[in-house]
C-alpha positions in Angstrom: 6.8 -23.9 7.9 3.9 -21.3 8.8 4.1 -18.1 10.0 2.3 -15.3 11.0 4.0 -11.6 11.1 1.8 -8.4 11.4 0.5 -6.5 7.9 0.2 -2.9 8.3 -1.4 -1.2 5.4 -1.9 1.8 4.4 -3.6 3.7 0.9 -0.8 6.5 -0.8 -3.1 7.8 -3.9 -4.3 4.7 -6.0 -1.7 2.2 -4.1 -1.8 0.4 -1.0 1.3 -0.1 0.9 2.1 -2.7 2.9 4.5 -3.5 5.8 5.7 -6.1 8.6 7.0 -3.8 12.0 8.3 -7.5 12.8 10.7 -7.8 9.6 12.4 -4.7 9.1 12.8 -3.6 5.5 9.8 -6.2 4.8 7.0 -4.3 2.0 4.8 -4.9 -0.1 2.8 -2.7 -2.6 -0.1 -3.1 -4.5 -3.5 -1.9 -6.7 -5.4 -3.7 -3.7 -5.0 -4.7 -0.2 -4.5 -8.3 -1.1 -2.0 -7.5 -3.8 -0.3 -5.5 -1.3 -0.2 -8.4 1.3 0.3 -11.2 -1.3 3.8 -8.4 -2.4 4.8 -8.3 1.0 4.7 -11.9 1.6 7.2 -12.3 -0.9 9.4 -9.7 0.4 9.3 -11.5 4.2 10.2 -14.9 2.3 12.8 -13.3 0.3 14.5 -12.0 3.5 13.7 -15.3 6.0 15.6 -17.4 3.1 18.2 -14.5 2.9 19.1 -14.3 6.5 18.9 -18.1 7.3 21.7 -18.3 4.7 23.7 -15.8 5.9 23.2 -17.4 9.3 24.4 -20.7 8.2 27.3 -19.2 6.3 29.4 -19.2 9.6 28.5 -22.7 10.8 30.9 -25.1 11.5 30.7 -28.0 9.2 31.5 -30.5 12.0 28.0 -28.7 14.2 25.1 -30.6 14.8 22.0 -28.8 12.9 18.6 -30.2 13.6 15.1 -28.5 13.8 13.1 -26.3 16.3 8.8 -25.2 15.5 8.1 -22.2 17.1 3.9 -22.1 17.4 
């Protein structure tokens, strides 16, 4: 699946910090820019996989489940 979510970073002394307004608690840190978006990449994955299974948790085994894409 691809998605696209805002990076906002900004330099703190020799790091760059990195966060996603659209996934709160999503950040990422880093040396450089890119290892400070390539950090908070991983952090969004880490909490899309976290709260789709805490979604799911509550699902009726007997539900249908199928797919939507959102472009």
């Amino acid at each position: 699946m691809h998605n696209e979510f805002t990076a906002v970073i900004e330099r703190e002394g020799q790091w760059f910090v990195a966060y996603s307004p659209e996934v709160p608690g999503a950040n990422g840190q880093g040396r450089t820019k890119e290892e400070a978006k390539r950090s908070l990449a991983e952090a969004i994955a880490l909490i899309l996989e976290d709260r789709r299974a805490d979604g799911l948790r509550g699902v009726p085994a007997e539900a249908e489940r199928d797919t939507v894409v959102v472009k």
